[in-house]
Backbone bond lengths (Angstrom), bond angles and torsions (degrees), N, CA, C in turn:
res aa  C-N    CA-C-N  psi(-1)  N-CA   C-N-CA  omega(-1)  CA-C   N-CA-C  phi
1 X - - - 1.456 - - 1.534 109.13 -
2 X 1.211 103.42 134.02 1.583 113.52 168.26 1.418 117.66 -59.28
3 X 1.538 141.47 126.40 1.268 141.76 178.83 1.238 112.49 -47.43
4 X 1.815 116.16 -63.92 1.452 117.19 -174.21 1.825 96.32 -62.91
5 X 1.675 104.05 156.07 1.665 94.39 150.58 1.088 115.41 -111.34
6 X 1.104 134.90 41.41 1.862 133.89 167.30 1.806 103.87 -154.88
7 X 0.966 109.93 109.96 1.506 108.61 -175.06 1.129 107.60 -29.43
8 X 2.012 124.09 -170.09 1.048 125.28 164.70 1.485 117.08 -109.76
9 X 1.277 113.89 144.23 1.427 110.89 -169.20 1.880 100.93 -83.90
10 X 1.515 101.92 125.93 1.411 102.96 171.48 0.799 132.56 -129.97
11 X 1.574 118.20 43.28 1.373 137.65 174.21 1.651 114.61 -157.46
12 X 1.535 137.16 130.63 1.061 120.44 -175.70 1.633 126.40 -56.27
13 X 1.382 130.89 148.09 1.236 99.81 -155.27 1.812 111.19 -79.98
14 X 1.284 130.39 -160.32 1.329 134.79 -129.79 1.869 115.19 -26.36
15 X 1.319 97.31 57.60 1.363 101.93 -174.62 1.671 121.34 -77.02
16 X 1.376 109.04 6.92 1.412 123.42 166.05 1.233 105.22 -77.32
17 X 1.407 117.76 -68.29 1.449 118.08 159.61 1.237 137.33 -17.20
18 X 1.666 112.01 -56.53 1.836 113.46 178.12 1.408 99.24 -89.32
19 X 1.826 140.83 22.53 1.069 129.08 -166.60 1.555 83.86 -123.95
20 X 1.122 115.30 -60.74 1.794 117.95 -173.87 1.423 123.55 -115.49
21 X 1.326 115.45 11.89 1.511 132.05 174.62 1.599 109.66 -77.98
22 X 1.120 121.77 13.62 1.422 108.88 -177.50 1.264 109.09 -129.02
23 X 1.579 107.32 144.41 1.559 113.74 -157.00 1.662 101.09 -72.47
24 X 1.443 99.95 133.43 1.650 102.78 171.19 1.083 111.90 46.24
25 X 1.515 124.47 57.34 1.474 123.99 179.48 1.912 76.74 -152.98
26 X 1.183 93.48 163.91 2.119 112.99 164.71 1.173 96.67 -167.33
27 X 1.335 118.81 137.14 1.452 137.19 179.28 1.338 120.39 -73.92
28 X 1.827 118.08 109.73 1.051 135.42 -172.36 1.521 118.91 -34.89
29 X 1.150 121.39 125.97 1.881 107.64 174.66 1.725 92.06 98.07
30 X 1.032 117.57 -41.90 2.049 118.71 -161.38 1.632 82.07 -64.88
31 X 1.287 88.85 141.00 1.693 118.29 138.42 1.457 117.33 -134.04
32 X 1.270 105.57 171.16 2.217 123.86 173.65 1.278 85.01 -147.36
33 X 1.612 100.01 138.92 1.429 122.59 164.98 1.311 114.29 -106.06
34 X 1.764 105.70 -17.60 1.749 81.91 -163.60 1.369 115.39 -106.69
35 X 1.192 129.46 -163.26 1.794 124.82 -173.13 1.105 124.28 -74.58
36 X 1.436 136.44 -7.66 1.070 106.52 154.15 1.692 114.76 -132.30
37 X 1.266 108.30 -148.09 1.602 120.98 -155.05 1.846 106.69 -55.40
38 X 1.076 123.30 118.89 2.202 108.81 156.18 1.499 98.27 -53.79
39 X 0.370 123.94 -39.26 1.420 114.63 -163.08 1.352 125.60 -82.90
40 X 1.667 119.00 80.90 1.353 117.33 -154.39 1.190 104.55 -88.12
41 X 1.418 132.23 7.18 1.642 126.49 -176.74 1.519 104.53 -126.74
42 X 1.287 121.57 129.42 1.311 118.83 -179.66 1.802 99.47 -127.25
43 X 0.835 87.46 116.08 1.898 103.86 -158.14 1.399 118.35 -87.25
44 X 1.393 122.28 132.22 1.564 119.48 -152.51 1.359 100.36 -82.92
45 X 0.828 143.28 -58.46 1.650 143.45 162.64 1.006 122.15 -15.01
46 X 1.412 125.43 -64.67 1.458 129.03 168.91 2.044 116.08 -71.07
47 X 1.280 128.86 -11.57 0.909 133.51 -163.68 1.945 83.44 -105.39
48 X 1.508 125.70 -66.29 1.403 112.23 -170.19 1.675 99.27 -57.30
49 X 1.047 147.68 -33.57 1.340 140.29 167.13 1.479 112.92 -44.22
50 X 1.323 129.28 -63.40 0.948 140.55 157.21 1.412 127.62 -30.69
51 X 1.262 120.22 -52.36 1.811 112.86 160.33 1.513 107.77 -80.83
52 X 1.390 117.55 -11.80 2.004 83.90 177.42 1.726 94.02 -91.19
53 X 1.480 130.22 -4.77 1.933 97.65 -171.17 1.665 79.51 -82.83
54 X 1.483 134.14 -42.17 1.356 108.42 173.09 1.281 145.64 -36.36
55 X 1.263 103.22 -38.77 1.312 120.16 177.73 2.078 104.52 -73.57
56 X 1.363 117.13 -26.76 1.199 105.24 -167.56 2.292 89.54 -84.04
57 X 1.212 110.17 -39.73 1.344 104.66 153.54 1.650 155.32 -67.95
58 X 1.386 100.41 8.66 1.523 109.79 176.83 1.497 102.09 -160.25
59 X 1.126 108.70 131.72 2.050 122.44 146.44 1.595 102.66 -11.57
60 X 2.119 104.94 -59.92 1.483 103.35 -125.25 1.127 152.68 103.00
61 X 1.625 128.50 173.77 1.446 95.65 165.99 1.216 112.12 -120.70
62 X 1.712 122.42 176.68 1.328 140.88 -147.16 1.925 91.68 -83.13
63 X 1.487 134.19 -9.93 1.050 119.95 -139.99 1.926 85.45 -154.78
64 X 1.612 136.38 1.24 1.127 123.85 -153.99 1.606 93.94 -169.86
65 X 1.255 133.28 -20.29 1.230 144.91 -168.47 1.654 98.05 49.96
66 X 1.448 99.00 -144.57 1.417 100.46 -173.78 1.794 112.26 -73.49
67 X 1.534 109.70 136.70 1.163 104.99 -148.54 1.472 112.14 -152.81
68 X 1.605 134.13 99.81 0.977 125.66 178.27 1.032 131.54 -113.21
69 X 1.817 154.40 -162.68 0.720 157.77 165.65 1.805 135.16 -101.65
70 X 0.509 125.31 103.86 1.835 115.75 -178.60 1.769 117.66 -56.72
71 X 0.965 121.29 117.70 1.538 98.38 -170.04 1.771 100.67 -134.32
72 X 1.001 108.86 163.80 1.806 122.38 178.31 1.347 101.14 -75.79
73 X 1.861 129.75 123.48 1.123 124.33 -156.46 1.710 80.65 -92.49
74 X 1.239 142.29 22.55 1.410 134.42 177.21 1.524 104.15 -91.77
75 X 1.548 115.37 -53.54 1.263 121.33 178.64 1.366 130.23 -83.59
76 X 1.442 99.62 -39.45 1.361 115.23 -170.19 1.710 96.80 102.51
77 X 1.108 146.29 -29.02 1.319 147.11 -162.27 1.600 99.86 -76.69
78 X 1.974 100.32 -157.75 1.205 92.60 168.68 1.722 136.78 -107.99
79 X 0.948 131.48 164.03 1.561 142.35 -161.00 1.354 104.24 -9.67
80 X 1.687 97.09 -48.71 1.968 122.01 -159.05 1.139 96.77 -133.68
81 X 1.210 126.08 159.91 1.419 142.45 177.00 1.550 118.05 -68.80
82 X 1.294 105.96 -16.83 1.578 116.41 -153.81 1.875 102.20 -124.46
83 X 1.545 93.92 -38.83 1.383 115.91 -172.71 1.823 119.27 -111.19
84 X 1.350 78.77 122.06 2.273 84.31 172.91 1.330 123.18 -84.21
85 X 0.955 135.76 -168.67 1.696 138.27 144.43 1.596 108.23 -149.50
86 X 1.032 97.91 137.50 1.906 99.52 169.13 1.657 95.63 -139.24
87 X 1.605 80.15 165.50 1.596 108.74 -177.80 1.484 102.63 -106.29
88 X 1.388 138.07 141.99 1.793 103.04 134.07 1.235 81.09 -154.54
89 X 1.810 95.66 178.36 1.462 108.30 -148.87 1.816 76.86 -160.65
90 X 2.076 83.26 131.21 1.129 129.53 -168.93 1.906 115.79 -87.41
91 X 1.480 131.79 98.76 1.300 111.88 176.24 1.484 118.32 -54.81
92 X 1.251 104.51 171.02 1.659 108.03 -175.06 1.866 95.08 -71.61
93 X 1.191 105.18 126.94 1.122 119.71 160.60 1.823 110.84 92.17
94 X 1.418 94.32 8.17 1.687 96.21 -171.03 1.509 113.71 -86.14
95 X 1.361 123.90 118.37 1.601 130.49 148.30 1.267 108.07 -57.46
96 X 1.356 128.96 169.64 0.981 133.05 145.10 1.808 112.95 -124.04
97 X 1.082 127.87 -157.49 1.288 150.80 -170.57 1.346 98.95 -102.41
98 X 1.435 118.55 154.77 1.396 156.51 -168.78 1.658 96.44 -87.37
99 X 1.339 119.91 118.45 1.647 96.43 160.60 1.822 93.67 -172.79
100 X 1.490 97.01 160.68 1.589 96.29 -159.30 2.202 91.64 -124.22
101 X 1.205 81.11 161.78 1.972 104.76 -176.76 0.912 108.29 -125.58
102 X 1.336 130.21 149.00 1.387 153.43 144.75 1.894 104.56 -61.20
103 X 0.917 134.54 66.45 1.460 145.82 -177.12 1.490 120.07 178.55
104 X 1.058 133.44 143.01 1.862 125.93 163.97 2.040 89.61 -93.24
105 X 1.518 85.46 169.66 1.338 110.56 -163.44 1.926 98.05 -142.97
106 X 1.050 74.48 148.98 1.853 84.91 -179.59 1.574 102.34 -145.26
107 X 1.661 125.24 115.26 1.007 98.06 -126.08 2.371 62.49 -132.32
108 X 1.056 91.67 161.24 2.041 109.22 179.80 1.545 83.36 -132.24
109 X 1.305 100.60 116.95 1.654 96.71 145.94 1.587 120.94 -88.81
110 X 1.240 121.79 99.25 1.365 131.87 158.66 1.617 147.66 -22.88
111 X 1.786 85.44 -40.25 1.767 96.22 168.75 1.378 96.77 179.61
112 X 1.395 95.03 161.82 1.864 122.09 -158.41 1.308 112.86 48.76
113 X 1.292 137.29 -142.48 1.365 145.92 -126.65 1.785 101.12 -179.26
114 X 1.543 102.79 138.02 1.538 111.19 162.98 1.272 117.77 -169.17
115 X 1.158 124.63 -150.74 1.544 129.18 129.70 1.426 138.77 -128.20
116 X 1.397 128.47 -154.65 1.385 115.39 177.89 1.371 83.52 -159.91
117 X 1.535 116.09 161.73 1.560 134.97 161.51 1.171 106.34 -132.65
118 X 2.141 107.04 118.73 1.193 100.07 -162.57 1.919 71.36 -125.83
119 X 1.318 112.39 131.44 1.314 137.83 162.61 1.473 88.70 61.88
120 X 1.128 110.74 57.27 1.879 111.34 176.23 1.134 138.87 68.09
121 X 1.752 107.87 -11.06 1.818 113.77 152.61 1.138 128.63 -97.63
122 X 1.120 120.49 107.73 1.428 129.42 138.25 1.492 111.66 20.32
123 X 1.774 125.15 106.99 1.248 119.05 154.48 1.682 117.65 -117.66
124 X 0.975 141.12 124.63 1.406 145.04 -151.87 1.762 94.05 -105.16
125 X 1.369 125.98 136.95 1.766 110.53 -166.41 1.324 78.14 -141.19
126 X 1.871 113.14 175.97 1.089 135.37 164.43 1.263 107.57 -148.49
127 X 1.272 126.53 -165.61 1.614 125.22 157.19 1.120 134.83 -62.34
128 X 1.430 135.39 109.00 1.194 135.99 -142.96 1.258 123.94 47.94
129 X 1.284 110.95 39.12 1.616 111.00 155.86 2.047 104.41 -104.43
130 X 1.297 94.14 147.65 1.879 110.31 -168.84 1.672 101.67 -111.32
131 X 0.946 119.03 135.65 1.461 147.46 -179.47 1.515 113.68 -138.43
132 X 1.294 113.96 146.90 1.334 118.39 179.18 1.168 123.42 -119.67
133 X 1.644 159.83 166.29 1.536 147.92 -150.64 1.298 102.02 -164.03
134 X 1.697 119.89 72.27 1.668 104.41 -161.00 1.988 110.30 -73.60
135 X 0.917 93.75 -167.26 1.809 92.89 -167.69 1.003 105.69 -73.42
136 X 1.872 113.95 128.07 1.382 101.41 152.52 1.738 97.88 103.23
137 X 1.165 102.59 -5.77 1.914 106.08 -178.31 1.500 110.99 -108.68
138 X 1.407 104.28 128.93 1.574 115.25 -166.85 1.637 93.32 -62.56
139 X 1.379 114.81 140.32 1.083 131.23 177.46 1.575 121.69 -144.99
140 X 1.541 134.48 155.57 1.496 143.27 -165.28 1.722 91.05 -170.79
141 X 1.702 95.48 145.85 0.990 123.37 150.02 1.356 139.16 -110.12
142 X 1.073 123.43 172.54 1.887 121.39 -173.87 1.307 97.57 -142.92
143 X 1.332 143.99 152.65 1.496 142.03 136.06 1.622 90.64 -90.04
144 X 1.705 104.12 128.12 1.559 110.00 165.14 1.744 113.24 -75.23
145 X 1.437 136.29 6.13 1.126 111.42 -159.58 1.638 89.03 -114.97
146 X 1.643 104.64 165.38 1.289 91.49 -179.76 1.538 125.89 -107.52
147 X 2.013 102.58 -10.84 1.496 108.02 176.30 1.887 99.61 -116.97
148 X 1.455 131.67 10.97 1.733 125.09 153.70 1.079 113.69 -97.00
149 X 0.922 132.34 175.20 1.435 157.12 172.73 1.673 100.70 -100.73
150 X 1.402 124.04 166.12 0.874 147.90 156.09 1.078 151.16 -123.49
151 X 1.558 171.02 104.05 1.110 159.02 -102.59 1.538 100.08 -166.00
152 X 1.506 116.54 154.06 1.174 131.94 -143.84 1.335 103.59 -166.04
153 X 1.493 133.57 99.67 1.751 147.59 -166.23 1.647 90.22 -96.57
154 X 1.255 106.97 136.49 1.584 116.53 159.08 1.360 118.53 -130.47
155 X 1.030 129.82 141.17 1.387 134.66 136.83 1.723 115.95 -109.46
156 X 1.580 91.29 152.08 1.382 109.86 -142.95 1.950 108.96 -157.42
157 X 1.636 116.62 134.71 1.523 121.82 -171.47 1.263 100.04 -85.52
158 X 2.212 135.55 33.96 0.775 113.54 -167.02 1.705 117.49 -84.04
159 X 1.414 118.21 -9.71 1.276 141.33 162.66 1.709 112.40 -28.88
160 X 1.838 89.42 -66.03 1.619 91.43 -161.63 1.774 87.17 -69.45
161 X 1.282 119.90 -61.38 1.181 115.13 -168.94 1.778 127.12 -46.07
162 X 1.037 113.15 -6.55 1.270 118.82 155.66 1.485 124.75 -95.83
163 X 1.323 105.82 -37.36 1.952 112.49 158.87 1.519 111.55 -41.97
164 X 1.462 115.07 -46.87 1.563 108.93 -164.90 0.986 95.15 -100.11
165 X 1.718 138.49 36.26 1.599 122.90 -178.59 1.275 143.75 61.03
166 X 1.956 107.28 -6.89 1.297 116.15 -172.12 1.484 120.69 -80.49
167 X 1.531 119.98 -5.23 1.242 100.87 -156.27 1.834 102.87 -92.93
168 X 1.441 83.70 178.45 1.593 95.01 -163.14 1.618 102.81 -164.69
169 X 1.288 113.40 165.29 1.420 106.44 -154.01 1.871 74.75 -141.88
170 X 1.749 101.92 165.06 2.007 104.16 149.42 1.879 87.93 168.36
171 X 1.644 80.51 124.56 1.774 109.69 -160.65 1.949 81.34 -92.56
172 X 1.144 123.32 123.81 1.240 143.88 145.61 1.998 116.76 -7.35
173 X 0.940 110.88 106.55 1.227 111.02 -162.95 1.399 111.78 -100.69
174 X 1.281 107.54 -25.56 1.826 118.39 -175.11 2.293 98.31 -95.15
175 X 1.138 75.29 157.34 1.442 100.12 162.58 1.546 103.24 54.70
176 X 1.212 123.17 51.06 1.498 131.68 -175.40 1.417 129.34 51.55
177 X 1.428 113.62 6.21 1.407 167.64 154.75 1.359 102.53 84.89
178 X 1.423 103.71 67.49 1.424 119.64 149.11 1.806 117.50 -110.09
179 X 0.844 89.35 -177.89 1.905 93.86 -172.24 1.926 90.99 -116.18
180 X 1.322 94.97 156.12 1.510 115.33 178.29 1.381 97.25 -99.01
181 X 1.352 115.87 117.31 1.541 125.03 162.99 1.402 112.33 -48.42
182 X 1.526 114.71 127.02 1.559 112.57 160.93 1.352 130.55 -88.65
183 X 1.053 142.69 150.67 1.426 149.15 169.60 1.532 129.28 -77.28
């Protein structure tokens, strides 16, 4: 048995946060050497802020709505070498388009309620409900509500798949580029 019973704290606490949590800023003198992100907390407050002034500045896209990336404020890349994260966030009442990746996706919905059709079934989500998007499978989202928004966390192999040159994208061209539900 360990003497103390609560380890010792040896770092102030979320000090990743007040070190690399700030937009377009990195702390003078700091370096990180190793592979992935300082910044082990990526904080919902400042991140849902972050997709609605976007959203008051862009459409979006036809296939992801408003839609960003998580990145290592060391590189600019992503979190992990291997591994991404994105955010995006759904207007009230927004579908999007059908369209498939070279990556799987594992996807947390974050807030409100919708669904998604991933290879033609029907997935019905809420907050903190998890769904998955394996590679290469036509996929769309919906927010079901008609006055929230919705938001939708992924992680995703789009890293490696761009390291080895494979990735590739193709947005649904038939049927107004939605997918026909199967039975």
């Amino acid at each position: 048995m360990h003497p103390d019973l609560q380890q010792a704290i040896g770092h102030p606490i979320d000090d990743s946060t007040a070190k690399w949590g700030n937009p377009a800023l990195r702390p003078a003198g700091e370096s990180w050497s190793k592979r992935y992100s300082p910044l082990f907390k990526y904080e919902w407050a400042p991140t849902y802020e972050a997709l609605l002034k976007y959203a008051k500045a862009s459409d979006g896209s036809p296939y992801d709505g408003i839609h960003m990336d998580y990145v290592n404020p060391e590189t600019g890349g992503p979190p992990m070498q291997t591994l991404g994260a994105s955010i995006q966030l759904l207007r009230p009442g927004e579908r999007t388009k059908a369209h498939r990746e070279v990556g799987s996706f594992v996807y947390q919905c974050a807030k409100g309620e919708g669904w998604s059709i991933v290879g033609g079934k029907r997935l019905d989500w809420k907050e903190r409900d998890i769904f998955v998007v394996p590679s290469w499978m036509w996929h769309e989202h919906a927010n079901g509500q008609a006055s929230e928004d919705a938001c939708l966390f992924s992680f995703h192999d789009l890293p490696v798949m761009r390291a080895l040159g494979l990735y590739r994208a193709e947005g649904l061209a038939e049927g107004d580029g939605q997918q026909p539900i199967l039975s």
